[in-house]
C-alpha positions as CSV (number, residue, x, y, z in Angstrom):
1,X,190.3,202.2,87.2
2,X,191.8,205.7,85.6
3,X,189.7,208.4,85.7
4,X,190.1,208.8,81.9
5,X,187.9,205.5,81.6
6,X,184.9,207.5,83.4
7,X,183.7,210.4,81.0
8,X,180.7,212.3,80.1
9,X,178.2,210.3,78.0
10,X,175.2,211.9,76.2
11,X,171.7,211.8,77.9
12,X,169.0,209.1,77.2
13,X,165.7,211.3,75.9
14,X,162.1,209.4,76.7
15,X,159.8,210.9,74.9
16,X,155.8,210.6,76.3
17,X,152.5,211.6,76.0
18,X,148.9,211.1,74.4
19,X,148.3,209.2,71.3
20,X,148.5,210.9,67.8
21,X,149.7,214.2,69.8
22,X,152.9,214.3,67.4
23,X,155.7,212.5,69.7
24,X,156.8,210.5,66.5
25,X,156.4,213.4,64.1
26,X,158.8,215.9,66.3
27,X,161.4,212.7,66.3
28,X,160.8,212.3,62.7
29,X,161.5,215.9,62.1
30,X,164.7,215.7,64.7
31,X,166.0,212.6,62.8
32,X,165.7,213.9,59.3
33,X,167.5,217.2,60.5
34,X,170.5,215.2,61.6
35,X,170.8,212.7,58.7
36,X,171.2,212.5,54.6
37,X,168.4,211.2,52.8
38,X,169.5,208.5,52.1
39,X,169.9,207.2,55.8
40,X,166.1,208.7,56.8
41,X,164.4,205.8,56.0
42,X,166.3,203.5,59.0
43,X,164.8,200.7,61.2
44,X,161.4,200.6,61.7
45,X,161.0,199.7,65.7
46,X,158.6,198.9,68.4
47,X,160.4,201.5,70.6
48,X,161.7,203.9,68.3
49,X,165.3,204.1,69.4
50,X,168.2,206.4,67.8
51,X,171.0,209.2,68.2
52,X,170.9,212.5,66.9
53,X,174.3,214.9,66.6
54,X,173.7,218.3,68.0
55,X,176.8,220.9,68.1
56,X,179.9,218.9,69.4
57,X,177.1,216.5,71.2
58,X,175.0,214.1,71.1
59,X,171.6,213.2,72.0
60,X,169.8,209.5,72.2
61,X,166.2,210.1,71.5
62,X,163.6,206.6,72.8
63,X,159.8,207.3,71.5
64,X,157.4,205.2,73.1
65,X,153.6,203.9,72.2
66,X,150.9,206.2,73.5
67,X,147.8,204.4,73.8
68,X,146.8,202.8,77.7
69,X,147.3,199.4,76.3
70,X,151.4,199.9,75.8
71,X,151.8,201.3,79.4
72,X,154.5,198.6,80.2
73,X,156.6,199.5,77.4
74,X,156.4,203.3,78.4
75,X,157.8,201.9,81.8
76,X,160.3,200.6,80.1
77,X,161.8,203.3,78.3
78,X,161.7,205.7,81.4
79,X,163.6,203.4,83.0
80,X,166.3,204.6,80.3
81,X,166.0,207.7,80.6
82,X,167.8,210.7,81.8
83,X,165.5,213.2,80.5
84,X,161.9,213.0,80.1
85,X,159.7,215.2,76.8
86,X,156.3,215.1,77.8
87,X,154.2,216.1,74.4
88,X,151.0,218.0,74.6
89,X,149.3,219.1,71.4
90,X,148.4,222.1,71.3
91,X,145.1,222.2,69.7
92,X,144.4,219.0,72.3
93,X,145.8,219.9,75.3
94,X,146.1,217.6,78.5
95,X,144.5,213.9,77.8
96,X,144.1,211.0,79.8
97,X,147.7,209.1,78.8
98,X,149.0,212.7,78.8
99,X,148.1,212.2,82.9
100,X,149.6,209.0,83.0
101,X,152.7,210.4,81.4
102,X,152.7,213.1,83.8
103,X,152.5,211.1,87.0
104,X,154.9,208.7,86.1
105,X,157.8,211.3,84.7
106,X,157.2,213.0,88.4
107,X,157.8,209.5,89.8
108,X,161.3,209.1,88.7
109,X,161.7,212.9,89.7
110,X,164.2,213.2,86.7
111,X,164.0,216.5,85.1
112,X,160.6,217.2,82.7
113,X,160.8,219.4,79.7
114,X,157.2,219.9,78.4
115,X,156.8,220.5,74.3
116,X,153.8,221.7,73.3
117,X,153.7,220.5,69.6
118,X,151.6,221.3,67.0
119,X,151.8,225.0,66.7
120,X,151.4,225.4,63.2
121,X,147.4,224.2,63.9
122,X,144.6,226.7,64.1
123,X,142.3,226.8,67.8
124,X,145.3,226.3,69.8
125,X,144.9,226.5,73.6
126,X,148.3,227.4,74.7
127,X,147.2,229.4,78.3
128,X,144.8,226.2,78.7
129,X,147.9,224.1,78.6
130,X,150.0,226.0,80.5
131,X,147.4,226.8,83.1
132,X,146.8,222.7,83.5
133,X,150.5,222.4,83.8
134,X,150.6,224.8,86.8
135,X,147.8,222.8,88.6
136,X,149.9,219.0,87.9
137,X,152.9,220.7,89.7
138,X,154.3,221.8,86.3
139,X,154.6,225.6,86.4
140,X,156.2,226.9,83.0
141,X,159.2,229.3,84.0
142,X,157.3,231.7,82.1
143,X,154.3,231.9,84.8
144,X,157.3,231.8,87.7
145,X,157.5,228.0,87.9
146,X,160.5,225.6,87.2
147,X,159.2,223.7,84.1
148,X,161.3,224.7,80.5
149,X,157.5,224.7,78.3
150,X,158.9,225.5,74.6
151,X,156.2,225.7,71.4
152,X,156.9,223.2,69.0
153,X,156.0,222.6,65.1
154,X,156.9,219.1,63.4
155,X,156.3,220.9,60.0
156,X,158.6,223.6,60.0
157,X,160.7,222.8,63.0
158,X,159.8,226.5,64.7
159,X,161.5,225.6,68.5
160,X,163.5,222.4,67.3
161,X,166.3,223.7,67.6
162,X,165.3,225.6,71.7
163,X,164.0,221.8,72.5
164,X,168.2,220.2,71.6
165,X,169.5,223.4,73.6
166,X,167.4,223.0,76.1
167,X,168.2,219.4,76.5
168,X,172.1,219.8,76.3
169,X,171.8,222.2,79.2
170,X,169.8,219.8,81.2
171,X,172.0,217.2,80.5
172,X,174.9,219.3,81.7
173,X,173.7,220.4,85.0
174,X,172.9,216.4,85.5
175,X,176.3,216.0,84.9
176,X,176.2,212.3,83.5
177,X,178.9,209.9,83.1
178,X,179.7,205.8,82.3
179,X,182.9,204.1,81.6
180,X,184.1,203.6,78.1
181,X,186.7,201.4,78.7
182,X,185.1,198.5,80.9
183,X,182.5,195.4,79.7
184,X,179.4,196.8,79.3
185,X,178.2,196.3,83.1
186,X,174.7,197.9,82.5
187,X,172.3,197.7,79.8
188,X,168.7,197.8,79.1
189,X,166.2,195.5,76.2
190,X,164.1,198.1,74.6
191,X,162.7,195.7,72.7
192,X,162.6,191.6,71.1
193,X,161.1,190.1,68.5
194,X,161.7,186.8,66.3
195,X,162.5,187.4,62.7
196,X,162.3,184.6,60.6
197,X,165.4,184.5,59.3
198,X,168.1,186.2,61.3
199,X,166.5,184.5,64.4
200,X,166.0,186.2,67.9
201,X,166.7,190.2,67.6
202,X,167.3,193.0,70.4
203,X,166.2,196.7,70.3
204,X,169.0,197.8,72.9
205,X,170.5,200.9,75.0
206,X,174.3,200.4,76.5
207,X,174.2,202.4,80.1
208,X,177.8,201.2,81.0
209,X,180.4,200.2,79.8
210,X,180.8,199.2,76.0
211,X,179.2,196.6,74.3
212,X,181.8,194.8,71.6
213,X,180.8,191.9,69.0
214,X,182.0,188.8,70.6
215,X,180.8,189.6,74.2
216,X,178.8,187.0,75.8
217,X,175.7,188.6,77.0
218,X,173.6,187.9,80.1
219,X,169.7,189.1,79.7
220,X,168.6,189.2,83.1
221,X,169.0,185.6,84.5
222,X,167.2,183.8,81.5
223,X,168.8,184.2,78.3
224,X,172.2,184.7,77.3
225,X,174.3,184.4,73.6
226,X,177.3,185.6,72.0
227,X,177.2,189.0,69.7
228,X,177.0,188.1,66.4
229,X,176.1,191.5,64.7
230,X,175.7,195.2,66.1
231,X,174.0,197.3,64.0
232,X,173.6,201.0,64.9
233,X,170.0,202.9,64.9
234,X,170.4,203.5,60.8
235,X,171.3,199.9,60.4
236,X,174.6,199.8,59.7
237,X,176.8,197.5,60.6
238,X,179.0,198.4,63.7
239,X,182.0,196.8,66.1
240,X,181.1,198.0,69.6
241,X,178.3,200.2,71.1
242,X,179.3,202.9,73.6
243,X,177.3,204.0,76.6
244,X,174.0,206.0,75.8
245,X,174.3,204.5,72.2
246,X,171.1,202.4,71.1
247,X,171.7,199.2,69.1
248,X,170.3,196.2,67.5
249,X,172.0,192.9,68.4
250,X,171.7,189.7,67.0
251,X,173.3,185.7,69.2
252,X,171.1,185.6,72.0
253,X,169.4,182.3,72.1
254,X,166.1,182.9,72.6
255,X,164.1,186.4,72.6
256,X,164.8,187.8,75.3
257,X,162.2,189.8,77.8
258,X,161.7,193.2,76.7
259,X,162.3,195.3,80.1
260,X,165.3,192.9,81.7
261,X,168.7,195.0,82.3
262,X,171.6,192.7,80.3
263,X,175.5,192.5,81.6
264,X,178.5,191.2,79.6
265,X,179.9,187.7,81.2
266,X,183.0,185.9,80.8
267,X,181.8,182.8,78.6
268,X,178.8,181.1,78.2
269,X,179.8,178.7,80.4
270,X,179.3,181.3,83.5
271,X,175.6,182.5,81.6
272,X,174.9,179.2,82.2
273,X,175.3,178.7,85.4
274,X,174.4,182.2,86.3
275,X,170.9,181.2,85.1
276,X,170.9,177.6,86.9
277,X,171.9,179.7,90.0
278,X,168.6,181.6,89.9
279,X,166.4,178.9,89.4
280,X,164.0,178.6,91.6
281,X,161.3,175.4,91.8
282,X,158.0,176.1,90.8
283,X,155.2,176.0,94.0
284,X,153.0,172.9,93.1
285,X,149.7,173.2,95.2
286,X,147.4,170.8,94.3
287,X,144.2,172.5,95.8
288,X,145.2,175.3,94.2
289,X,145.4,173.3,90.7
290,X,142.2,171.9,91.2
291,X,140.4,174.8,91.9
292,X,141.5,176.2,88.9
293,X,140.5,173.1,86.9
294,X,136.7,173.8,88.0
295,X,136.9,176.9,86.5
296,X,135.1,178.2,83.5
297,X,138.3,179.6,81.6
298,X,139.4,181.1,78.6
299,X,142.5,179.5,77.3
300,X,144.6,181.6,75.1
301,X,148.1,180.7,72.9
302,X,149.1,184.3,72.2
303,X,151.9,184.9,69.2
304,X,152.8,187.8,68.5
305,X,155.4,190.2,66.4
306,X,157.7,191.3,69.5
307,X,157.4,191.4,72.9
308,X,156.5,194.6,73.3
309,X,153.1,193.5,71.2
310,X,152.7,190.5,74.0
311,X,152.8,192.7,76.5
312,X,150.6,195.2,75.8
313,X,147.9,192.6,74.8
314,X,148.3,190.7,78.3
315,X,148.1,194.5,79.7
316,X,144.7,194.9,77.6
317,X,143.6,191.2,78.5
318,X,144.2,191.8,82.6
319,X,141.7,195.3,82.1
320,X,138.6,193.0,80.9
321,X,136.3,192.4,83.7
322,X,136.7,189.0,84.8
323,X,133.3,187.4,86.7
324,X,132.7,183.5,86.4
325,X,135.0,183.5,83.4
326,X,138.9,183.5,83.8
327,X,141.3,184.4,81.3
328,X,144.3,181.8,81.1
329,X,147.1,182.7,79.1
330,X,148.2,179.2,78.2
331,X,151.6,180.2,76.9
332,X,153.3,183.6,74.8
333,X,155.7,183.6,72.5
334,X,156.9,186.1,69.5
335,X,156.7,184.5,66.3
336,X,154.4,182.6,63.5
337,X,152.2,180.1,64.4
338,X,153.3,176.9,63.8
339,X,152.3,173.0,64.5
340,X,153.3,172.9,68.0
341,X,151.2,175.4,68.9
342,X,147.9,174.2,67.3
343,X,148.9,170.6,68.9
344,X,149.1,172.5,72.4
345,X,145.6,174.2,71.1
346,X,144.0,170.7,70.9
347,X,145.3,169.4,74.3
348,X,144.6,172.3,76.5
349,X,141.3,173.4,74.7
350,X,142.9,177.2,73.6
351,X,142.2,179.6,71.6
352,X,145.3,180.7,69.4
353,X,145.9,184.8,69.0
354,X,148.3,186.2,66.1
355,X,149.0,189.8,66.4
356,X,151.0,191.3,63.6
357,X,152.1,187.7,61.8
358,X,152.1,185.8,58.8
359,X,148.5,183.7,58.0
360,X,150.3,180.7,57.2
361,X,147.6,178.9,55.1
362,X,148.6,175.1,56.1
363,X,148.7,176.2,59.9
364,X,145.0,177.2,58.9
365,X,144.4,173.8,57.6
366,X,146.3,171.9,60.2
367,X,144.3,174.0,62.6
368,X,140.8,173.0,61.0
369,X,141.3,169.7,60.7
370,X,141.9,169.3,64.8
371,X,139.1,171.7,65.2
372,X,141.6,174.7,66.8
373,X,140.7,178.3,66.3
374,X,142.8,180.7,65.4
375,X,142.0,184.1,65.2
376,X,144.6,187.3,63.6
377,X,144.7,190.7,64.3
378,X,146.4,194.0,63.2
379,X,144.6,196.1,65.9
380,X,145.0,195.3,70.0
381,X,141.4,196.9,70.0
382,X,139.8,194.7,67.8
383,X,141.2,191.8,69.6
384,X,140.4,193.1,73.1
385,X,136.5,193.5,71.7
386,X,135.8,189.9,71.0
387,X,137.6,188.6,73.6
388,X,135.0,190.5,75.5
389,X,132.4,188.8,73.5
390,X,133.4,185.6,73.9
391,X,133.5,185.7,77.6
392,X,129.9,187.3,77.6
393,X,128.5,183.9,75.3
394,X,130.9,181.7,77.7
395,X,129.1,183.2,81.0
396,X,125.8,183.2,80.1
397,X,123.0,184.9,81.7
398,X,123.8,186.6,84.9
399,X,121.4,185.6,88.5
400,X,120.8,188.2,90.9
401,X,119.2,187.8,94.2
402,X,116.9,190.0,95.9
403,X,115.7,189.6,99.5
404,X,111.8,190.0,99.9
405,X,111.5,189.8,103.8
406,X,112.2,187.9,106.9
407,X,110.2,185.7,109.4
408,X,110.9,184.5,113.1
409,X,110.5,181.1,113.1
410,X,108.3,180.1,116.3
411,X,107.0,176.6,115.6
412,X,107.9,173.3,113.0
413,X,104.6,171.5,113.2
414,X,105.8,168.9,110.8
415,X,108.8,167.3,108.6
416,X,109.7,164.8,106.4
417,X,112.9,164.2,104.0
418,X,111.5,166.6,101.8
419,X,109.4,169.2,103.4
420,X,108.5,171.2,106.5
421,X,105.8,172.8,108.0
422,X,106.2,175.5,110.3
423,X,104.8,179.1,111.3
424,X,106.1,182.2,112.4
425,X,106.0,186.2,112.6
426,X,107.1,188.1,109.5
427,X,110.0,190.7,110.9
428,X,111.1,192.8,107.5
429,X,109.1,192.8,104.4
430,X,107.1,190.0,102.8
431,X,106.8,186.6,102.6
432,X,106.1,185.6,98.9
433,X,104.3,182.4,97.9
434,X,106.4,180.2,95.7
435,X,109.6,182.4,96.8
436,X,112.8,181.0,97.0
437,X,114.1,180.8,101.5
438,X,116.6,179.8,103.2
439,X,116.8,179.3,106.9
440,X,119.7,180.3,109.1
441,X,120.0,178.6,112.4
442,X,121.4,180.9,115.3
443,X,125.4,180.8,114.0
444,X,124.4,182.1,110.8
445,X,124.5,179.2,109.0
446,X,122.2,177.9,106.2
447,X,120.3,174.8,107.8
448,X,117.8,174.6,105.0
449,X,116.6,175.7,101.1
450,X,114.0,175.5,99.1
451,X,110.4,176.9,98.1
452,X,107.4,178.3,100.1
453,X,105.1,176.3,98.3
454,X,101.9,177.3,100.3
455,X,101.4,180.1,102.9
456,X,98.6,180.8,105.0
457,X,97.5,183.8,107.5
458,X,94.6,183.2,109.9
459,X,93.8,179.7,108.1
460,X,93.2,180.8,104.7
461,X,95.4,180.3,101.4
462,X,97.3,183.5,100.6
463,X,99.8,185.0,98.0
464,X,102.1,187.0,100.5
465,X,102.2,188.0,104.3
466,X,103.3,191.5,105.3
467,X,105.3,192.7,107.9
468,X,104.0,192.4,112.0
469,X,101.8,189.3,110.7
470,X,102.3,185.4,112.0
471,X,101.7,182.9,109.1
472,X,101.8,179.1,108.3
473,X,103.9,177.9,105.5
474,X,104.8,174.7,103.3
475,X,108.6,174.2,102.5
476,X,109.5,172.3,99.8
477,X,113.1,171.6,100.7
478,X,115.7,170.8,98.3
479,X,118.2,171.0,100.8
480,X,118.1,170.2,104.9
481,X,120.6,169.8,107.0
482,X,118.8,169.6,110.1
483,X,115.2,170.5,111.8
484,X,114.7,174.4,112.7
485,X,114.0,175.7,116.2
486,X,112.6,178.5,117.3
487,X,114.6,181.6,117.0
488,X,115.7,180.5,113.5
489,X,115.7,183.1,110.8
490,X,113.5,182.4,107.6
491,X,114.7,184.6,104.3
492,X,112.3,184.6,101.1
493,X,113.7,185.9,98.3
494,X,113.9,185.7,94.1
495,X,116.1,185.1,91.9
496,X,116.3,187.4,88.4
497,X,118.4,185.9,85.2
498,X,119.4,189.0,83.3
């Protein structure tokens, strides 16, 4: 390999922080800067993805989703990067994604640059900011610490062009490089989705090597296809992608995982053998299966816009509270919903999710006449919420126990199939007419349950027995494994529905 094949290639730019704190605004305002008018409008992405020209250099910019329930696809483009924004607003300061952000940009320890956006607003809180910066380990330069903090406004572009310096010096003292004359040996899925007539698509971003239409692609070890089309970030049609360039490609044979690194192969001959390679059988334990039959679940068929959608609703899904219901994700795909799916629906008892598709009106009717819901969103929150409420009318009302005292069992004075009577010395607490007991023998294991239907101190009928007092009881047992013995441990206790 010549060393002319291994040159400097521009830096990968994630940009993070809280929602609505003007991440997409400042790239907006970058992007508009750096193309006609006529090119603005571009690609609308998942993951926004695109390169910028600044000087004799260039810059590729990833914007990512702020809201908790699209952490994986923040994960994703940081593991792009080179170069990490993180964007406070400055009338806002530091919120609880902004955190998240934080923590995870000081995880890859690649360098931060913090832009505090937003300027232009009144009630700004700059020293605020700056101040919580110092105490997360992020001390501006200006206060003696490390951190490049630069004021930014999307509206007029006051420190645009500081934030693109800034970030060509970083990227110079990191000193990056890839080959531009190999296969492309490394590359990352931003983001897939299905569209309905150009078939399965790819958000992408080359790390290595160069990416030319023809190439037989690898996606991890589950899909693979032969580049059809490249089209660049504007959507223009293109031959070959270059490392650090992003790209949309369209061949693979099925939507690929959103996340997976991809690799250039010989044929599709090897991809396909590549993937049998990595197969690896599924475990099969049958306790396992049928204790999962006995539970109460909540099947879902979730079909979405992208993959980035699926995974931030099973993200949202996995932080609901889970007691006696469990969530099953029957199966996940991008696209429409279509007859296989309400077919899969009837068989496994599901409930179908769209996110961000087309109501097709005779999936609707196909779906009512074999009694399958379906239910569409626009919003992962409004989803998430009755998801909740379903599971609430699934679990019912919830029993609690409390434990009312504890008795010493001295004597059983009689038994039969379905009762015992015995007496004893209460130890803790109370015993309760008509409480719930059990009785543990001296392993700790439940021998008998069922009610104290009559109790008696010093011969006469009475409604409870305090603590330090012997007592006579009636036990009408619903279950009995064998007769008590002195020593044995009585429990009362109740049980409350709420």
């Amino acid at each position: 390999m010549s060393n002319s094949s291994i040159q400097p290639r521009p830096p990968i730019v994630t940009i993070m922080g809280h929602i609505d704190h003007g991440k997409t605004s400042l790239l907006d305002y970058i992007r508009k800067a750096n193309v006609t008018a006529g090119e603005a409008g571009g690609i609308t992405q998942h993951i926004g993805s695109y390169q910028v020209a600044y000087k004799d250099a260039k810059i590729t910019f990833i914007d990512t989703p702020g809201h908790e329930a699209f952490k994986s696809i923040r994960s994703r483009g940081i593991k792009t990067a080179d170069i990490i924004i993180i964007v406070i607003a400055g009338d806002e300061g530091v919120k609880p994604q902004t955190l998240e952000a934080i923590e995870l940009a000081k995880s890859t320890k690649l360098p931060i640059i913090v832009a505090i956006t937003k300027i232009d607003k009144p009630n700004l809180i700059l020293d605020k900011i700056k101040a919580d910066l110092a105490e997360l380990e992020l001390t501006p330069e200006e206060w003696g610490g490390q951190t490049i903090v630069l004021n930014i406004s999307s509206v007029s572009g006051e420190g645009v062009p500081e934030l693109l310096e800034m970030i060509s010096l970083v990227a110079e003292v990191e000193e990056l490089k890839a080959n531009y004359d190999s296969s492309a040996t490394d590359g990352f899925i931003l983001e897939s989705f299905l569209d309905s007539k150009a078939g399965p698509l790819s958000d992408i971003v080359v790390l290595n090597g160069k990416l030319k239409l023809g190439d037989v692609v690898l996606v991890g070890n589950s899909v693979y296809g032969k580049v059809r089309r490249l089209t660049d970030d504007k959507g223009a049609n293109i031959k070959e992608v270059n490392p650090s360039e992003p790209a949309r490609i369209l061949g693979l044979k099925g939507v690929a995982a959103a996340g997976d690194e991809f690799r250039v192969v010989s044929s599709e001959n090897e991809a396909m053998e590549l993937i049998e390679a990595a197969k690896i059988p599924p475990a099969n334990n049958p306790v396992i299966q049928s204790m999962l039959e006995k539970e109460k679940t909540l099947n879902l068929i979730i079909k979405a816009d992208s993959i980035g959608s699926l995974d931030a609703i099973e993200y949202a899904l996995g932080q609901i509270v889970q007691l006696d219901i469990k969530i099953t994700i029957v199966s996940r795909e991008v696209g429409d919903i279509n007859a296989n799916d309400i077919n899969e629906a009837k068989v496994k008892q599901a409930v179908i999710l769209g996110f961000g598709i087309k109501q097709d009106k005779k999936m609707l009717e196909l779906a009512n006449l074999k009694d399958v819901v379906i239910k569409n969103y626009k919003l992962i929150y409004e989803l998430i919420d009755e998801i909740r409420d379903q599971i609430t009318q699934l679990e019912g009302p919830k029993v609690t126990r409390t434990d009312l005292g504890e008795l010493k069992v001295l004597k059983v004075f009689k038994e039969d199939k379905k009762s015992l009577i015995l007496g004893g010395l209460v130890q803790t607490g109370r015993m309760v007419r008509n409480g719930l007991i059990e009785i543990e023998n001296s392993e700790g294991k439940v021998i008998v349950q069922g009610k104290l239907s009559n109790l008696q101190q010093d011969k006469q009928d009475v409604a409870d027995v305090m603590e330090g007092n012997e007592c006579g009881m009636v036990i009408a047992c619903s279950f009995k494994k064998t007769t008590p013995v002195e020593g044995d441990i009585l429990y009362v206790y109740e049980q409350i529905k709420k």
